[in-house]
FIDRENLO-224550 format. One record per residue (C-alpha): x, y, z; residue in three letters. Coordinates in nm, 2 decimals, m for minus. Example, Ala and Ser with C-alpha at 12.3 -4.5 7.8 and 13.67 -1.06 7.14 Angstrom:
// residues 2
     c1     c2     c3 res
   1.23  m0.45   0.78 ALA
   1.37  m0.11   0.71 SER
END
This chain:
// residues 203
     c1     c2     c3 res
   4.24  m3.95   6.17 UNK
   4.36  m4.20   5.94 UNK
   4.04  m4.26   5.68 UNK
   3.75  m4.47   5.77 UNK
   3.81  m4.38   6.17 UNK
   3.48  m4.35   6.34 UNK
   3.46  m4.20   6.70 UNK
   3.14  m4.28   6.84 UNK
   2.95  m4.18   7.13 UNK
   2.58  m4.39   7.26 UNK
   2.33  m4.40   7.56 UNK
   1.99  m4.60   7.54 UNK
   1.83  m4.44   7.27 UNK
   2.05  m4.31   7.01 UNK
   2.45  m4.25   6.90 UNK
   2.64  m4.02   6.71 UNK
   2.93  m4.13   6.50 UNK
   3.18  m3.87   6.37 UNK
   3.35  m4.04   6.04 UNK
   3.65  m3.94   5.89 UNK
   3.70  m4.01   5.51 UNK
   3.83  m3.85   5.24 UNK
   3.64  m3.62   5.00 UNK
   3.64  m3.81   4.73 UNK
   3.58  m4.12   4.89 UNK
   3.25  m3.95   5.14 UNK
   2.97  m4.06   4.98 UNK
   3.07  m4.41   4.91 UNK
   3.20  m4.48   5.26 UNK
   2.89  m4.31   5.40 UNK
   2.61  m4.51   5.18 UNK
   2.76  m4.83   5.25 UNK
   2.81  m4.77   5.64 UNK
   2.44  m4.64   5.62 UNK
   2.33  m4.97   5.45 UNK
   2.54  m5.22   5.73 UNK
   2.35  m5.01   6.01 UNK
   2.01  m5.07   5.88 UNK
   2.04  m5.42   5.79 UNK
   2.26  m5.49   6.18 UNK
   2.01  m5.33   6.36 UNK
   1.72  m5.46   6.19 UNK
   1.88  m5.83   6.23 UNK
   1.93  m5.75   6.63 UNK
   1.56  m5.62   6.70 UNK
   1.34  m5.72   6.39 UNK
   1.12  m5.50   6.16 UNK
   0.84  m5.34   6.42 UNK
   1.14  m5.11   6.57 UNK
   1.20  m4.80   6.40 UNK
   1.61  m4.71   6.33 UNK
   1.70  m4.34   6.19 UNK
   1.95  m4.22   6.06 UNK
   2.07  m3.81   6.04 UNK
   2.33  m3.77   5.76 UNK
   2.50  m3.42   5.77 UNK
   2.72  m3.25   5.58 UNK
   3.08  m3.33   5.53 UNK
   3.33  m3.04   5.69 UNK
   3.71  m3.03   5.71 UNK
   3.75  m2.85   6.03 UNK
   3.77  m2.93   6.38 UNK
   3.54  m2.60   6.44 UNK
   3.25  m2.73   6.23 UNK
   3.18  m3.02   6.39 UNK
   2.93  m2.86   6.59 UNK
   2.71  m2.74   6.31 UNK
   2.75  m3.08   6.17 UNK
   2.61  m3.20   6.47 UNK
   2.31  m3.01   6.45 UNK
   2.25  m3.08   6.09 UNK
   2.23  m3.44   6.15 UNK
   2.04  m3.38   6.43 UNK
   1.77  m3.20   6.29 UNK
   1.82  m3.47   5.96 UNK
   1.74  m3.80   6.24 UNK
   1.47  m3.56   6.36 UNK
   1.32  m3.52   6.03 UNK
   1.29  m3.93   5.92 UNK
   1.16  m3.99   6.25 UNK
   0.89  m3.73   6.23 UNK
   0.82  m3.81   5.86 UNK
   0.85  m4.17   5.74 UNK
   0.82  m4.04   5.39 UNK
   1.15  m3.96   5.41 UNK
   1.28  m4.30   5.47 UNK
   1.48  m4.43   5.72 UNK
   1.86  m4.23   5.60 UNK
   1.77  m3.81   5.57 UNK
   2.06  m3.58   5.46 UNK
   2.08  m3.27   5.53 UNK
   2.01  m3.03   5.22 UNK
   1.76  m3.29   5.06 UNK
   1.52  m3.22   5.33 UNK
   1.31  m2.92   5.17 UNK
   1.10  m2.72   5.40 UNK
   1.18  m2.98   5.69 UNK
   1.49  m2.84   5.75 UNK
   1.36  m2.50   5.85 UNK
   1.08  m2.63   6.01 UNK
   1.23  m2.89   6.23 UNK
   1.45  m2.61   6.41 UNK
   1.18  m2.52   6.60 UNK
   1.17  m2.68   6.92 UNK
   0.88  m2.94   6.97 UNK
   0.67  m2.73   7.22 UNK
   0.72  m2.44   6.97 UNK
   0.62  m2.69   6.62 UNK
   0.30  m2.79   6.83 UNK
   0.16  m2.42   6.88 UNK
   0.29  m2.32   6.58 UNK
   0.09  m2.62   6.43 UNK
  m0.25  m2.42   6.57 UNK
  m0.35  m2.21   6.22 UNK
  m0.73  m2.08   6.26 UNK
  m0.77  m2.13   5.93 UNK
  m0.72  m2.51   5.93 UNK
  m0.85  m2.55   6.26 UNK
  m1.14  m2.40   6.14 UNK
  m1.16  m2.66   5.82 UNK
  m1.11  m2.93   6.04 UNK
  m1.42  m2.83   6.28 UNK
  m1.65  m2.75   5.96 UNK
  m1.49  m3.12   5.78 UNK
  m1.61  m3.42   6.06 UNK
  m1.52  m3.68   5.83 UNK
  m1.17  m3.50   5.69 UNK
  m1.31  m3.48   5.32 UNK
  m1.13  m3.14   5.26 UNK
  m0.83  m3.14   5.44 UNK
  m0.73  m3.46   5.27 UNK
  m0.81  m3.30   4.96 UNK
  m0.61  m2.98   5.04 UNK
  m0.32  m3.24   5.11 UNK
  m0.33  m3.38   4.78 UNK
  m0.39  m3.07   4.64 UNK
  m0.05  m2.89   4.77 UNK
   0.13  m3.28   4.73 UNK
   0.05  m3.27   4.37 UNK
   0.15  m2.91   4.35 UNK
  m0.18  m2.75   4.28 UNK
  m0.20  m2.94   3.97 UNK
  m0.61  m3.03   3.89 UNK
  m0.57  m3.32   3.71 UNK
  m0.29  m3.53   3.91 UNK
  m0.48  m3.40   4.23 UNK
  m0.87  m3.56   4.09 UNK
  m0.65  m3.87   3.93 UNK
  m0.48  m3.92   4.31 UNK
  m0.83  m3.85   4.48 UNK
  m1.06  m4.05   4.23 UNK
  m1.27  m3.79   4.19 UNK
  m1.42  m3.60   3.88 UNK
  m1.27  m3.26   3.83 UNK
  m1.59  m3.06   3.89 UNK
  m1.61  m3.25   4.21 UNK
  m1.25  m3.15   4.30 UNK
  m1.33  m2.76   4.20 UNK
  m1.63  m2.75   4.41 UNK
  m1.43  m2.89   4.75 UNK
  m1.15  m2.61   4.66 UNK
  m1.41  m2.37   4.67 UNK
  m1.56  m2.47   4.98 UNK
  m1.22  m2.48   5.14 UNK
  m1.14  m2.14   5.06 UNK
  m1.52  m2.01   5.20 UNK
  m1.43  m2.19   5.52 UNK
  m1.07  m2.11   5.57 UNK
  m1.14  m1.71   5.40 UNK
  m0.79  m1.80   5.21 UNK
  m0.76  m1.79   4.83 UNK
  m0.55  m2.00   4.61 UNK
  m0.50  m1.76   4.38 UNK
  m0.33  m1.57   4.66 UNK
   0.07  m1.66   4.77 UNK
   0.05  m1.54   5.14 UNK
  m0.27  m1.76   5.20 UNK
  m0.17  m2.06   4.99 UNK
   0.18  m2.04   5.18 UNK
  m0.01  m2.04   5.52 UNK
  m0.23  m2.32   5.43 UNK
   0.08  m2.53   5.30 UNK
   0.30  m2.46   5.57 UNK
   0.06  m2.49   5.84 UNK
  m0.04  m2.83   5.71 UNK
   0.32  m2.94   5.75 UNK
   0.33  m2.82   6.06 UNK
  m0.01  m3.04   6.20 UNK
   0.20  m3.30   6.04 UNK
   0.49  m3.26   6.23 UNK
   0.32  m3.17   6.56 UNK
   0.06  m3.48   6.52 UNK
   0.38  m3.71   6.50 UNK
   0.58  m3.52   6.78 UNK
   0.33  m3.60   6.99 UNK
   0.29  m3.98   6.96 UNK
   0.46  m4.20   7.17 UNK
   0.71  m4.26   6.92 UNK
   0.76  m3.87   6.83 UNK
   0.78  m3.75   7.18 UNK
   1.10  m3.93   7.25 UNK
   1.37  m3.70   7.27 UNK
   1.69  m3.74   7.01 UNK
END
């Protein structure tokens, strides 16, 4: 197809455009096509609708279109699930999304259902710890940026880590429980979001 073809395919809810272009000129074509959707589709229904888009990655045969197809499926999947993202998400810039959004949603929920958490969140009414275990694995463990984000004192910050780790009976000074509490806190994420009325709609 001659560059800058687009074959596009709709129904109610979403569309998928396969784009031709050539290598060199991919990443400009794609940015500014990315731009002109947002700012159309935010001049046809207004800001209070939410538009994605799944970006995935470029191939040059006929045969990988498929896998394309997935990647920018799971990449939609991904900025509508988490709004951190922002409204365009690649494919490869995603980080742990991109493995865990392969799961299907039924399978992300239960998945989503680590003792250890759930057993935070019964012993935490008012959330206190699991939003400081957030920050903590958001900061990357680091004390200070994680009592500096919080606005607490350091000591104060200490003293919830150690409750969380009598509750949960996982250490951070251990990689198999820091890795469970981490992931499993993405995946309550993932699985809250899935299942609001705005998550639950299929792509």
């Amino acid at each position: 197809m001659p560059d800058g073809t687009g074959l596009m395919v709709a129904n109610r809810s979403r569309a998928w455009l396969l784009l031709a272009v050539t290598e060199d000129s991919a990443p400009r074509q794609i940015d500014s096509l990315t731009r002109t959707m947002i700012s159309r589709f935010r001049q046809l229904s207004g800001r209070d609708t939410r538009f994605v888009l799944g970006v995935s990655d470029a191939v040059d045969e006929l045969s990988q279109i498929v896998r394309a197809h997935r990647q920018a499926f799971v990449a939609a999947r991904a900025a509508l699930l988490v709004p951190s993202l922002g409204e365009v998400a690649r494919w490869g810039r995603l980080g742990a999304y991109d493995i865990l959004l392969r799961l299907p949603g039924d399978e992300m929920v239960r998945a989503a259902r680590v003792p250890a958490l759930e057993a935070l969140e019964a012993a935490d009414s008012q959330q206190v710890l699991v939003t400081t275990l957030t920050a903590f694995f958001d900061n990357a463990c680091d004390i200070r940026r994680t009592a500096s984000r919080l606005c607490i004192h350091r000591a104060t910050l200490y003293h919830r880590l150690r409750r969380i780790e009598k509750i949960t009976d996982h250490h951070f000074d251990n990689g198999d429980d820091r890795l469970t509490l981490h992931l499993g806190l993405k995946l309550r994420a993932l699985a809250a979001a899935y299942e609001s009325p705005v998550g639950s709609e299929p792509l």
